[in-house]
PyMOL commands that place a pseudoatom at each C-alpha (Angstrom):
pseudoatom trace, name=CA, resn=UNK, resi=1, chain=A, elem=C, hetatm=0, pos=[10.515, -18.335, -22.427]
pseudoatom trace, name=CA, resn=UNK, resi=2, chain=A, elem=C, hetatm=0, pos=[11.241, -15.369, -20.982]
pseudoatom trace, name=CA, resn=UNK, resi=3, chain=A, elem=C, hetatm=0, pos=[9.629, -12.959, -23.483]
pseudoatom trace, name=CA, resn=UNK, resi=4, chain=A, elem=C, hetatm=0, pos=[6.029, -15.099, -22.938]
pseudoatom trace, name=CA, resn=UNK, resi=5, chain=A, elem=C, hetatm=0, pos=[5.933, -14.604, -19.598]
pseudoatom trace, name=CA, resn=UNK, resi=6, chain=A, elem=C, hetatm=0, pos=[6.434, -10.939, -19.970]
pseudoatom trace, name=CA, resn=UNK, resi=7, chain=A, elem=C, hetatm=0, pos=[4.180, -11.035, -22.809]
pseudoatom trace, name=CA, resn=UNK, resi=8, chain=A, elem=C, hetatm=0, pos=[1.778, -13.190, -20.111]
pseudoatom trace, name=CA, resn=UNK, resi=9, chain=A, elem=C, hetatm=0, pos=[2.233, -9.975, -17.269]
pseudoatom trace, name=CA, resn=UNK, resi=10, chain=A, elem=C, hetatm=0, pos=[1.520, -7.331, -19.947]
pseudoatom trace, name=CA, resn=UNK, resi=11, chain=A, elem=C, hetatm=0, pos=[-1.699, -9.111, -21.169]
pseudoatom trace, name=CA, resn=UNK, resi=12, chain=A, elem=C, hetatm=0, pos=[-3.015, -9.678, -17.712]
pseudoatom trace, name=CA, resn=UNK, resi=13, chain=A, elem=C, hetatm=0, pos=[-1.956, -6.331, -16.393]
pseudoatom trace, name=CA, resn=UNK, resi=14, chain=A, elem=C, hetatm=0, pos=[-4.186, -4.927, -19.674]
pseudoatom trace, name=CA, resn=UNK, resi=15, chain=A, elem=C, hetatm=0, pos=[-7.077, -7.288, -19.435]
pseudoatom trace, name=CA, resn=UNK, resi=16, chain=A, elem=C, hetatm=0, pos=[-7.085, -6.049, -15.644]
pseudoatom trace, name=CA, resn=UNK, resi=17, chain=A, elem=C, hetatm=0, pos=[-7.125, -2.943, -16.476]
pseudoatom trace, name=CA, resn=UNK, resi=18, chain=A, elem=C, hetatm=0, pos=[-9.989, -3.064, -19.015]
pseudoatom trace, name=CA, resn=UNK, resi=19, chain=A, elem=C, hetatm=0, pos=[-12.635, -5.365, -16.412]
pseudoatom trace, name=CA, resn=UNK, resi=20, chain=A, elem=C, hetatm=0, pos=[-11.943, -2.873, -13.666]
pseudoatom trace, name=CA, resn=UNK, resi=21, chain=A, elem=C, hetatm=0, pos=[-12.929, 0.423, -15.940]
pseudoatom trace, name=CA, resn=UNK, resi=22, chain=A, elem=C, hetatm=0, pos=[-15.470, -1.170, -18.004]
pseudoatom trace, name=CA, resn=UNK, resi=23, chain=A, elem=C, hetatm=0, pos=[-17.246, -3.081, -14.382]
pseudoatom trace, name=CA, resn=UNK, resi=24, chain=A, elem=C, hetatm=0, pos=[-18.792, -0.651, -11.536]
pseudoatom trace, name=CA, resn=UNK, resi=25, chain=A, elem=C, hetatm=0, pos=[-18.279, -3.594, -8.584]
pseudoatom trace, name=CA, resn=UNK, resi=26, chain=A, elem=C, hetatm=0, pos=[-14.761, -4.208, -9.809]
pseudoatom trace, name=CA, resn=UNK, resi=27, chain=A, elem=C, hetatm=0, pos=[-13.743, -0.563, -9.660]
pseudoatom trace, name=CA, resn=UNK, resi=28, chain=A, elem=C, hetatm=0, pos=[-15.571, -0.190, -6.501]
pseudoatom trace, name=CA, resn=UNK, resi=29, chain=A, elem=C, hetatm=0, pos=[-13.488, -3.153, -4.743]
pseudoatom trace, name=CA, resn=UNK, resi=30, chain=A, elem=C, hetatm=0, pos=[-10.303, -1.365, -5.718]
pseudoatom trace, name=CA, resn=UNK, resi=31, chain=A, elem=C, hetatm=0, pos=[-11.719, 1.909, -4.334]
pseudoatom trace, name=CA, resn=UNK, resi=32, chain=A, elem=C, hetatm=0, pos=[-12.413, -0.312, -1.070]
pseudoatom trace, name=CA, resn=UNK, resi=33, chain=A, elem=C, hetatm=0, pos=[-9.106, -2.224, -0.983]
pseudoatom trace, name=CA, resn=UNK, resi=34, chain=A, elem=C, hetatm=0, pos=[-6.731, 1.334, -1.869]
pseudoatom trace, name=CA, resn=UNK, resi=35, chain=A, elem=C, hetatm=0, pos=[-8.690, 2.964, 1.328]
pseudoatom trace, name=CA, resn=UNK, resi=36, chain=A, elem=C, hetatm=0, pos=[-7.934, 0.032, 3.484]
pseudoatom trace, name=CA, resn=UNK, resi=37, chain=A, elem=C, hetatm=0, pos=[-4.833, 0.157, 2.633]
pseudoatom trace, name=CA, resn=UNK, resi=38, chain=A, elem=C, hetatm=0, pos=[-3.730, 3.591, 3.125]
pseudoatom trace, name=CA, resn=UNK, resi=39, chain=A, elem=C, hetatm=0, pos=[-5.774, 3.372, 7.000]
pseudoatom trace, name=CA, resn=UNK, resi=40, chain=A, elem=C, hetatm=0, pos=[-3.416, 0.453, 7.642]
pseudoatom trace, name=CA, resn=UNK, resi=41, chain=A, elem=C, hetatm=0, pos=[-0.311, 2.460, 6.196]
pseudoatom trace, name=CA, resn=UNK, resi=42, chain=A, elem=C, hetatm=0, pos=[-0.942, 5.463, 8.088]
pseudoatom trace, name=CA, resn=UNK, resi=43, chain=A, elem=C, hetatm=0, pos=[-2.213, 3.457, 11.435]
pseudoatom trace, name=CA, resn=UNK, resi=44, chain=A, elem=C, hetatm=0, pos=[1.543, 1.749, 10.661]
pseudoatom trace, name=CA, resn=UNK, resi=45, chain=A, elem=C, hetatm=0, pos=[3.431, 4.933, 10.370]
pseudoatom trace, name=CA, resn=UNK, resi=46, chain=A, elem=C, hetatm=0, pos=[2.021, 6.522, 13.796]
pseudoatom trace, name=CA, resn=UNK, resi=47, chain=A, elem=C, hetatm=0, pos=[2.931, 3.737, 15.812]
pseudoatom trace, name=CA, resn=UNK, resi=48, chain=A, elem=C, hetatm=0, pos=[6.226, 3.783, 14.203]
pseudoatom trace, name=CA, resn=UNK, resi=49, chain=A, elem=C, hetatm=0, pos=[6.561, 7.279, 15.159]
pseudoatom trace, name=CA, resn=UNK, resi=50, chain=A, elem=C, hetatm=0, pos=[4.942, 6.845, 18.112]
pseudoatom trace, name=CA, resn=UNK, resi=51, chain=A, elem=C, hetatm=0, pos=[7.880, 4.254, 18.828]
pseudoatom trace, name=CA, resn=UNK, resi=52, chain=A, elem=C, hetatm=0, pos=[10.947, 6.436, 17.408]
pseudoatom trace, name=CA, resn=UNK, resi=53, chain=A, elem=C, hetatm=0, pos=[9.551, 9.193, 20.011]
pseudoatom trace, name=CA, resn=UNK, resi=54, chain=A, elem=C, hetatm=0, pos=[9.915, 6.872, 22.913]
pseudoatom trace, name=CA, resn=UNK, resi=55, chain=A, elem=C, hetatm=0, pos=[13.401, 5.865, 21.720]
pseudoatom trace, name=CA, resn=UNK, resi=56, chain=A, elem=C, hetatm=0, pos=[14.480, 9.744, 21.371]
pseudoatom trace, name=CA, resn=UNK, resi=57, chain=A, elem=C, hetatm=0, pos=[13.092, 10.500, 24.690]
pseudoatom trace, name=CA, resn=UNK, resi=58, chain=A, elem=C, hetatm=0, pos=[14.972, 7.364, 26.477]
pseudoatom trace, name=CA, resn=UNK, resi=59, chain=A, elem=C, hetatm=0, pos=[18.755, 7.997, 24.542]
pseudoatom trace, name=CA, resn=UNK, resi=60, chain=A, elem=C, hetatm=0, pos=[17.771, 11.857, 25.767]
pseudoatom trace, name=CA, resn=UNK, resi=61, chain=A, elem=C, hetatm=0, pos=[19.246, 12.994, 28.663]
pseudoatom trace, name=CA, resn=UNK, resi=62, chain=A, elem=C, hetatm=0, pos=[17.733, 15.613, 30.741]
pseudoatom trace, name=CA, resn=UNK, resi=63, chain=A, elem=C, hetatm=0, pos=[19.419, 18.736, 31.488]
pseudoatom trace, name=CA, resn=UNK, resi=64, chain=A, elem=C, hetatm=0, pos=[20.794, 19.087, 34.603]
for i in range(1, 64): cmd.bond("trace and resi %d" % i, "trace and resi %d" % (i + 1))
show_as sticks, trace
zoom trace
């Protein structure tokens, strides 16, 4: 059972593979949806950083 479904994954990760480099639209849309993708990430990643900043400065004391 278990050997068809990884048999099943491999075949459908291949057959992926081959209709997004043999079709234009297909390899476009993965273009489109790796772009969004990264903007989200990196939109993510300031305002986690944007967040760890205000949490430094607030533990920080000032000097005195």
């Amino acid at each position: 059972m278990e050997k068809m479904f990884c048999l099943g994954i491999v075949l459908g990760m291949v057959g992926g593979a081959l209709i997004v480099a043999n079709s234009y639209k297909a390899r476009a849309l993965v273009k489109k949806s790796q772009a969004e993708i990264l903007e989200k990430m990196d939109e993510m990643m300031d305002e986690r950083l944007a967040a760890s900043e205000e949490e430094s400065g607030k533990t920080k004391k000032p000097k005195a």
